[in-house]
mmCIF file of the C-alpha atoms, coordinates in Angstrom:
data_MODEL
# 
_entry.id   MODEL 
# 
loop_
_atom_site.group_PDB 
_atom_site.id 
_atom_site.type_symbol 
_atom_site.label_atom_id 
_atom_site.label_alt_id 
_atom_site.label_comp_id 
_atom_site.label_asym_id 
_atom_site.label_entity_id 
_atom_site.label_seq_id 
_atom_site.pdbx_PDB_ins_code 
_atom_site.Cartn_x 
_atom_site.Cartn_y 
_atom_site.Cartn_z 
_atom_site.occupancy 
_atom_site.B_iso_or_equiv 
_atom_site.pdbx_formal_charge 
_atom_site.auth_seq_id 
_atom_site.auth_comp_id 
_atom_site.auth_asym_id 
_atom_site.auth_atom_id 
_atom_site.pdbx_PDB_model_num 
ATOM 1   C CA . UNK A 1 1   ? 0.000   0.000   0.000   1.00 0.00 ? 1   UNK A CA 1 
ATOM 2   C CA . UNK A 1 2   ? 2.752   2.187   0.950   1.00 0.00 ? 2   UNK A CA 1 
ATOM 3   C CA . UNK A 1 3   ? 4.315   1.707   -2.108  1.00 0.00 ? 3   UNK A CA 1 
ATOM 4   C CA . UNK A 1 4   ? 1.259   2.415   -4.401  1.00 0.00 ? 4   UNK A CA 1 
ATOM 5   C CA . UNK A 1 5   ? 0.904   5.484   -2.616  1.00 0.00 ? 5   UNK A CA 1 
ATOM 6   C CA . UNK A 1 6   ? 4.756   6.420   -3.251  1.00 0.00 ? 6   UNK A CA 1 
ATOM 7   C CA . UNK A 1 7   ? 4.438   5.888   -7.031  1.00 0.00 ? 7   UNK A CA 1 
ATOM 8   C CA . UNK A 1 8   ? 1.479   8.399   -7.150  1.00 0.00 ? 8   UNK A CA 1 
ATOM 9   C CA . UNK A 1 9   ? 3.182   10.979  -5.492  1.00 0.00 ? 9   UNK A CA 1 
ATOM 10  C CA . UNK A 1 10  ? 6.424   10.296  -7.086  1.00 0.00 ? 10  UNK A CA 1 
ATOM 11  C CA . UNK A 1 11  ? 4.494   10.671  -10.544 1.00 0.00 ? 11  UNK A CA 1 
ATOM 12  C CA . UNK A 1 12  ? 2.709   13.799  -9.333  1.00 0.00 ? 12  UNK A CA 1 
ATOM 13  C CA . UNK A 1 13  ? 6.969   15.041  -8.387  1.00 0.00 ? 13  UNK A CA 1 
ATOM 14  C CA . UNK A 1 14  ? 7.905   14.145  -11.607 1.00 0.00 ? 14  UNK A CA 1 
ATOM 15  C CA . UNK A 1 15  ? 4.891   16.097  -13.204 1.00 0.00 ? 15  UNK A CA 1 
ATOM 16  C CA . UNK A 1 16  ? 5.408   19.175  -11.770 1.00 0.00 ? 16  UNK A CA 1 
ATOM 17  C CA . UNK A 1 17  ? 9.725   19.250  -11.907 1.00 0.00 ? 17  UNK A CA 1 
ATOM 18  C CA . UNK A 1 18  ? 8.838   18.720  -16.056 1.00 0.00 ? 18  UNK A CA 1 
ATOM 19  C CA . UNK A 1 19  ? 6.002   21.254  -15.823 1.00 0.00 ? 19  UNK A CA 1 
ATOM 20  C CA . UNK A 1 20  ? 8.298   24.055  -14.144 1.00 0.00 ? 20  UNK A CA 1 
ATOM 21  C CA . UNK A 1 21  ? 11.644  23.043  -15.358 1.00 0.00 ? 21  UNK A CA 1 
ATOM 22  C CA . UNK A 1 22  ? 10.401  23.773  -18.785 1.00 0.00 ? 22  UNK A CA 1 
ATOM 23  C CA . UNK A 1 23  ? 7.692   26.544  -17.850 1.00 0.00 ? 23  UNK A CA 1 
ATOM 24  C CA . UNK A 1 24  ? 5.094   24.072  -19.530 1.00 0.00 ? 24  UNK A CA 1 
ATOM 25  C CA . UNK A 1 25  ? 1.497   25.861  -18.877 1.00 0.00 ? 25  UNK A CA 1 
ATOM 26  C CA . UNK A 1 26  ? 0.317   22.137  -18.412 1.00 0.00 ? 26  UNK A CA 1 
ATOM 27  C CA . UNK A 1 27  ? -0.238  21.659  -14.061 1.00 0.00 ? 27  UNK A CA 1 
ATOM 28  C CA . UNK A 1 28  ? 2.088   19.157  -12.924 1.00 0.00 ? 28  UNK A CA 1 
ATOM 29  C CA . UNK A 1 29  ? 0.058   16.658  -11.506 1.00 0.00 ? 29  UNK A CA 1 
ATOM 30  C CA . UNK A 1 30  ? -1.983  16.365  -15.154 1.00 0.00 ? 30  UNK A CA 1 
ATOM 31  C CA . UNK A 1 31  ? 1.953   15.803  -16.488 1.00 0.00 ? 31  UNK A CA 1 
ATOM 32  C CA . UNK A 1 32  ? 2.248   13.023  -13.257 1.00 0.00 ? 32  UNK A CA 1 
ATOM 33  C CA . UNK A 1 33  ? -1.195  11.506  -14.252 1.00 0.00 ? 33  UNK A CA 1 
ATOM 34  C CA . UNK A 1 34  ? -0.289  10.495  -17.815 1.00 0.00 ? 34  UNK A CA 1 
ATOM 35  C CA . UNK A 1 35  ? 3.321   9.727   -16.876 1.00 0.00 ? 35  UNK A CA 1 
ATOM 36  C CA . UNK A 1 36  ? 1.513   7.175   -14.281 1.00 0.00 ? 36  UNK A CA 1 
ATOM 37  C CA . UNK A 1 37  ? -1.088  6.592   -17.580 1.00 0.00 ? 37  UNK A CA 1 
ATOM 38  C CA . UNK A 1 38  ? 1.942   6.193   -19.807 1.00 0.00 ? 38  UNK A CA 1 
ATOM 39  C CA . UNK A 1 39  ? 3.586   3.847   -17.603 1.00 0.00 ? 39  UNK A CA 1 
ATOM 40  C CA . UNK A 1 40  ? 0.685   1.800   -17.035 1.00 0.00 ? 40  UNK A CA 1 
ATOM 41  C CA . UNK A 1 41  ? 0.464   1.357   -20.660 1.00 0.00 ? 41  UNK A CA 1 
ATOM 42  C CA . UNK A 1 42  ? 4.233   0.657   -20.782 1.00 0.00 ? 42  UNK A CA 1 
ATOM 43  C CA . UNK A 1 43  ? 3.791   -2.535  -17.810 1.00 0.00 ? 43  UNK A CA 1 
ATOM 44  C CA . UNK A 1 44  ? 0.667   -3.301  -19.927 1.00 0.00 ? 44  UNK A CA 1 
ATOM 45  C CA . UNK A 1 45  ? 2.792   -4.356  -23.185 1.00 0.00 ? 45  UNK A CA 1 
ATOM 46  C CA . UNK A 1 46  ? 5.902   -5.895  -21.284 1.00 0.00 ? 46  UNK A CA 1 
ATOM 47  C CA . UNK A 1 47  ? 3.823   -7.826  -18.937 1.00 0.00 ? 47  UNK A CA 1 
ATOM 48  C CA . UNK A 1 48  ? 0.477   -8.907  -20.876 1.00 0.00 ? 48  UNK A CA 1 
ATOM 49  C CA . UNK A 1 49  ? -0.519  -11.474 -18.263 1.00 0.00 ? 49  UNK A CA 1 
ATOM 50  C CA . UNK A 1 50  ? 0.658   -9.536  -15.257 1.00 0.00 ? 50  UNK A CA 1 
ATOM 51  C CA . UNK A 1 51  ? -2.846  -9.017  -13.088 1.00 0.00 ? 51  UNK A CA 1 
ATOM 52  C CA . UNK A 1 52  ? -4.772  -5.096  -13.878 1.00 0.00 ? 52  UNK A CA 1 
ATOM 53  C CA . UNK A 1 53  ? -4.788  -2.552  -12.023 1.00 0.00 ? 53  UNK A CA 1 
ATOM 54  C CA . UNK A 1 54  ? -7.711  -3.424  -10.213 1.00 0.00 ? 54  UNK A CA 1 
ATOM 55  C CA . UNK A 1 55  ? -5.459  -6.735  -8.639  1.00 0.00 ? 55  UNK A CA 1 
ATOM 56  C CA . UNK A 1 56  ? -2.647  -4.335  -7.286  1.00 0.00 ? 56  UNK A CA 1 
ATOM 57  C CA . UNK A 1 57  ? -2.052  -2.210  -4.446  1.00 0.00 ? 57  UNK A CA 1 
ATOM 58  C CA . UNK A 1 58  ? -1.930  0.892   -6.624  1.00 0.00 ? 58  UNK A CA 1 
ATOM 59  C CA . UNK A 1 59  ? -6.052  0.064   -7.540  1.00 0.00 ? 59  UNK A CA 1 
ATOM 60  C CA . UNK A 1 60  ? -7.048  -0.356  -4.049  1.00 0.00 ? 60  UNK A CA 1 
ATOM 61  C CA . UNK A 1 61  ? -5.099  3.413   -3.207  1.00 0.00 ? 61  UNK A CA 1 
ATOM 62  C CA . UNK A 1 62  ? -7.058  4.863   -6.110  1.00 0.00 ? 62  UNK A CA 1 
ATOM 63  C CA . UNK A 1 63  ? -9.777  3.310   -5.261  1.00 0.00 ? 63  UNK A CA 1 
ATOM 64  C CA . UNK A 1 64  ? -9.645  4.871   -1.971  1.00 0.00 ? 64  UNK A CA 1 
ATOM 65  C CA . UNK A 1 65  ? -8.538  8.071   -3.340  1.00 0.00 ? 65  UNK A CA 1 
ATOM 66  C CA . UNK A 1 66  ? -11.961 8.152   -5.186  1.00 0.00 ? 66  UNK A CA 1 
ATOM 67  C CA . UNK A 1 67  ? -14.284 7.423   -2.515  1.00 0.00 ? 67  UNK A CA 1 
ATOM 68  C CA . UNK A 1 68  ? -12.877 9.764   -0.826  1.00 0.00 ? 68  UNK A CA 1 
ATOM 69  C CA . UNK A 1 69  ? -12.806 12.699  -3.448  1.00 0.00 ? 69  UNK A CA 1 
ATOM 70  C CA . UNK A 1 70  ? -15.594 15.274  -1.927  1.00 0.00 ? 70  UNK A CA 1 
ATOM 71  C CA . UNK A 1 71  ? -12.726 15.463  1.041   1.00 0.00 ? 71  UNK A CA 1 
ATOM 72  C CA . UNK A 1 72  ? -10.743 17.534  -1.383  1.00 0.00 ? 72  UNK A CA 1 
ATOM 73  C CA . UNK A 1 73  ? -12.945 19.851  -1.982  1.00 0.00 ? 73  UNK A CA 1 
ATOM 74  C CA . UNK A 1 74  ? -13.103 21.711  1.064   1.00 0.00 ? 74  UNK A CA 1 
ATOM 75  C CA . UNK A 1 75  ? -10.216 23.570  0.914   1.00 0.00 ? 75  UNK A CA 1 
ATOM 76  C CA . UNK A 1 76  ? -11.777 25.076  -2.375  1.00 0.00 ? 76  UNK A CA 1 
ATOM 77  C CA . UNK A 1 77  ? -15.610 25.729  -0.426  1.00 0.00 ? 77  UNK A CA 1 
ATOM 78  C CA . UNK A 1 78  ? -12.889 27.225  2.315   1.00 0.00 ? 78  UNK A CA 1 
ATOM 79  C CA . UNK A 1 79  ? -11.121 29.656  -0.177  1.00 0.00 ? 79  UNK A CA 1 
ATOM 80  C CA . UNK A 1 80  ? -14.924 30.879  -1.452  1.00 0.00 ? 80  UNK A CA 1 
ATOM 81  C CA . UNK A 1 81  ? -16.325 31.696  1.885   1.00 0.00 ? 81  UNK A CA 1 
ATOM 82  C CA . UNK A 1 82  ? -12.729 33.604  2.581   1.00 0.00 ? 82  UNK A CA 1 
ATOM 83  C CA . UNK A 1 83  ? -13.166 35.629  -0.805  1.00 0.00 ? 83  UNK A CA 1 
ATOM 84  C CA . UNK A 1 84  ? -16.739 36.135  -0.344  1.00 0.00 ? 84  UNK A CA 1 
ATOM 85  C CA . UNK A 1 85  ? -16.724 39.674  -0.758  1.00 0.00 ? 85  UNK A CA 1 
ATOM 86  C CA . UNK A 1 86  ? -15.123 39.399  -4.315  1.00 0.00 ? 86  UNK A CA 1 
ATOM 87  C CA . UNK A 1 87  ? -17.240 36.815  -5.672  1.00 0.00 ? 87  UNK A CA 1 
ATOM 88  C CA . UNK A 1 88  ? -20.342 39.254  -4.243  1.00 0.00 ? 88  UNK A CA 1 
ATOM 89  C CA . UNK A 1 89  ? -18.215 42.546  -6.120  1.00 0.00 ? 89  UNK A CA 1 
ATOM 90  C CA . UNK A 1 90  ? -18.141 39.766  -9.391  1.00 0.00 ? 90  UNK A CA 1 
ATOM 91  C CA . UNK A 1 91  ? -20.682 36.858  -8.667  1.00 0.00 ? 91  UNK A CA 1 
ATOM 92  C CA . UNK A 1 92  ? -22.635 38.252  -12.113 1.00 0.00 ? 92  UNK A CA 1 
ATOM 93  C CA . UNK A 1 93  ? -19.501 38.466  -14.241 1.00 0.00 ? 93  UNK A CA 1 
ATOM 94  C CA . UNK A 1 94  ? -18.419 35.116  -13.162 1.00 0.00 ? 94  UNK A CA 1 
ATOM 95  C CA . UNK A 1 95  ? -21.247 33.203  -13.523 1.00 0.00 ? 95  UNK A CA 1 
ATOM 96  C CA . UNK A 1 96  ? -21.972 34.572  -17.204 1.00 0.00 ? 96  UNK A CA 1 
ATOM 97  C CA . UNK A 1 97  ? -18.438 33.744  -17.934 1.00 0.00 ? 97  UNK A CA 1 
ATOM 98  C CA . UNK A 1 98  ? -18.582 30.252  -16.151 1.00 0.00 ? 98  UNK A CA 1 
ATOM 99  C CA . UNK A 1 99  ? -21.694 29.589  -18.155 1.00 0.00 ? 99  UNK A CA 1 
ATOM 100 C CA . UNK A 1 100 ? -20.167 31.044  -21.434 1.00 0.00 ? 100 UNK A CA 1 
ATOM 101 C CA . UNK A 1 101 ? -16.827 28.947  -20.796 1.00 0.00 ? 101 UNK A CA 1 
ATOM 102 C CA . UNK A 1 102 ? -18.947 25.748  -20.624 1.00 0.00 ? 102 UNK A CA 1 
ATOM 103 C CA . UNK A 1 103 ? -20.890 26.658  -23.506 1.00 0.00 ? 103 UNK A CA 1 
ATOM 104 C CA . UNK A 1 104 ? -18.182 26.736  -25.940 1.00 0.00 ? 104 UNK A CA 1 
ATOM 105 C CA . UNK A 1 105 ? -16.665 24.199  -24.380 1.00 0.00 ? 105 UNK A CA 1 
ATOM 106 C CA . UNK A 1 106 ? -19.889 21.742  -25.078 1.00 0.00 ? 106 UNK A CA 1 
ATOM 107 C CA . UNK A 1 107 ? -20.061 23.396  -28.721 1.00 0.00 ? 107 UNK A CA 1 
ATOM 108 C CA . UNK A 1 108 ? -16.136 22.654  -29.734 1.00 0.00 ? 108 UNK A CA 1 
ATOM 109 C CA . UNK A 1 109 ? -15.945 19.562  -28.399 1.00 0.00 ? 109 UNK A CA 1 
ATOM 110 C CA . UNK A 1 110 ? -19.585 18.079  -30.319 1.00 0.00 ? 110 UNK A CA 1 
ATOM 111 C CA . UNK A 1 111 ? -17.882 20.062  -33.516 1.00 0.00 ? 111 UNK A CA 1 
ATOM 112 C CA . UNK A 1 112 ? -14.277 18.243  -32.269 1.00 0.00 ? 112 UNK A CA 1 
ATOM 113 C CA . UNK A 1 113 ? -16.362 15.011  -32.447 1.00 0.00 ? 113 UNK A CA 1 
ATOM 114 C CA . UNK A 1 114 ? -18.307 15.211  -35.278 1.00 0.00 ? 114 UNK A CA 1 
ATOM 115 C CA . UNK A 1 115 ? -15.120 16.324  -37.389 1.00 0.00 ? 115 UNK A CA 1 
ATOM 116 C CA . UNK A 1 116 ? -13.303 13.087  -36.314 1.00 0.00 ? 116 UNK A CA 1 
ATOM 117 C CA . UNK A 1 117 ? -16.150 10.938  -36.997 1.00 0.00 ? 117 UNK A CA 1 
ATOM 118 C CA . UNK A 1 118 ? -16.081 12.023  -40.637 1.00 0.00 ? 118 UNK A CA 1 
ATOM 119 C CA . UNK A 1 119 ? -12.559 11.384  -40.699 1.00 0.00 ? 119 UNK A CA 1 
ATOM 120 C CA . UNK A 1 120 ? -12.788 7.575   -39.117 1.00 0.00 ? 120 UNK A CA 1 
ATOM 121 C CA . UNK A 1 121 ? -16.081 7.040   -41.460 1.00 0.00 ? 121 UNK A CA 1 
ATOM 122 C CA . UNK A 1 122 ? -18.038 6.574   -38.266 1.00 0.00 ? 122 UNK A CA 1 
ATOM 123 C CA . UNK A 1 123 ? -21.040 8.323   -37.591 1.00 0.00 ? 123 UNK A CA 1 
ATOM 124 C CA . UNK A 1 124 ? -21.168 7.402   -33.235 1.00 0.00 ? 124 UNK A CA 1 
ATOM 125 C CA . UNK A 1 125 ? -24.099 5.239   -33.507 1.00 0.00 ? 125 UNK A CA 1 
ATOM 126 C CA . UNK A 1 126 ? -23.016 1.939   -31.185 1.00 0.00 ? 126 UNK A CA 1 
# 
């Protein structure tokens, strides 16, 4: 267990030295999640009949991690009660753009998908 939790946070390290050591505008711990994705893949293709993730210690910690998830999320309800008074000066602004933001974000990724559908000759339907 100890050790699953060590490669995480060893991946995360080595995510965010390559993310400032080369002023990448990519957060480190996205870098440390597909280095951990990459080397998954990598164990994947050396070791075909070694047990998935789900079997190891590294699945359980995850696992864990998961359940766990709405823990990490109050240090970010903590930071909007402490800036309360700015999101009341901007609540309007930031909700438009939050709305906006998702939006266009819906729109380029259905145009994203569509686009690559035509390309593969698949239209999406299962």
């Amino acid at each position: 267990m100890l050790n699953a939790i060590l490669i995480l946070l060893s991946c995360q390290l080595a995510g965010e030295a390559i993310s400032r050591g080369l002023g990448l505008p990519i957060p480190g711990p996205v870098i440390g999640m597909a280095l951990l994705f990459a080397g998954l893949q990598l164990r994947a293709r050396i070791w075909p009949d070694a047990p998935g993730v789900d079997a190891m210690p590294l699945g359980a910690v995850a696992a864990f991690l998961l359940a766990n998830l709405s823990l990490l999320f109050v240090p970010a309800g903590a930071g909007i009660v402490s800036h309360a008074a700015t999101l009341a000066a901007h609540g309007a602004g930031l909700a438009v753009a939050l709305v906006a933001s998702t939006a266009l974000t819906l729109v380029v990724t259905a145009l994203v998908f569509v686009k690559v559908a035509g390309w593969t000759g698949k239209d999406g339907a299962p």
